[in-house]
N, C-alpha and C positions, 0 to 999 in steps of 0.2 A: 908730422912724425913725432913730436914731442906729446901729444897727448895719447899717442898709442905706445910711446915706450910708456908714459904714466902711468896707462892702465893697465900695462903688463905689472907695475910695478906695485901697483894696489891688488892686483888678483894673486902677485906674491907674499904680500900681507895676508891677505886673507890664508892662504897656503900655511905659513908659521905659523899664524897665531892657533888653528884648528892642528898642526903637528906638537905644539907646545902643549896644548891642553892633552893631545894623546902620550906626552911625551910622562906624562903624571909627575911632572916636578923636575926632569933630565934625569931619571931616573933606568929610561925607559931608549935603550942604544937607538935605534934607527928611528925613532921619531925627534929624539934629540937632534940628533943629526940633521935630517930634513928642517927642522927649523930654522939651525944655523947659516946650512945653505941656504935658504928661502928669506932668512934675516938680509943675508951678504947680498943676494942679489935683485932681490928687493932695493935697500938702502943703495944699491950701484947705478940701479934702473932711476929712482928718482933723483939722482945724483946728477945724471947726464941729461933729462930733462926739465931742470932746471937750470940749464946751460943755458936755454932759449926762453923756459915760463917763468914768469916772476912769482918766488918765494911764496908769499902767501896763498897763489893760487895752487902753485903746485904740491905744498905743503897739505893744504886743505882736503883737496882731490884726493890725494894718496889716502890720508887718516879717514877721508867719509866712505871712500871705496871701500876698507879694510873693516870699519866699524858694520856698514850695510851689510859688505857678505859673511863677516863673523856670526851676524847674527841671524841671517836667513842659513846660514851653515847649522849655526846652534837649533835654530828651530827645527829645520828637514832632518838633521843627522843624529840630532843630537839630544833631541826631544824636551830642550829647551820652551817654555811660554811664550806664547804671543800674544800677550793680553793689549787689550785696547790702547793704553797707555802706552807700552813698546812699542806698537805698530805706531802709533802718533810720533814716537817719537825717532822713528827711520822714517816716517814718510817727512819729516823738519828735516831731517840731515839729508835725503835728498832733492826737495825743496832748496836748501843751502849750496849743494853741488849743482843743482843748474843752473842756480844765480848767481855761480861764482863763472861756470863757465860759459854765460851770456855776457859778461861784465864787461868783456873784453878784453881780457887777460889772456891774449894770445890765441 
């Protein structure tokens, strides 16, 4: 159960960090908003999931989750680059997230 609240809790990450950028600085009322919520319960979900995973794995998971779909967000939505180099460098961070959660960290 603790790596599905995880992952609810990285596809909340990814949710603020794509409201923040719409939010153009908190400038911007209901995108502002949505990120604070999506901050609050984000940070609640990894909270109570690491009641059971240990720290560093659950920490990890969350920030590779968040970093992955920020940027497959950025690229589909947002018509952000996907040059060689960036794609190398999500295909590392996910390479990292299964070797964290092979490791045996729960």
């Amino acid at each position: 159960m603790a790596w599905i609240i995880l992952s609810a809790a990285g596809l909340l990450e990814i949710v603020w960090a794509l409201a923040m950028k719409k939010s153009e600085g908190f400038t911007v009322l209901v995108p502002s908003i949505v990120t604070l919520v999506a901050m609050f319960a984000s940070f609640g979900l990894l909270a109570v999931a690491m009641r059971t995973l240990p720290l560093g794995t659950a920490y990890s998971v969350w920030t590779g989750i968040g970093a992955v779909g920020a940027f497959l967000v950025g690229v589909m939505f947002l018509g952000e680059a996907a040059t060689p180099m960036r794609l190398t460098a999500v295909a590392m961070i996910v390479g990292g997230l299964v070797l964290m959660r092979l490791s045996g960290g729960h």
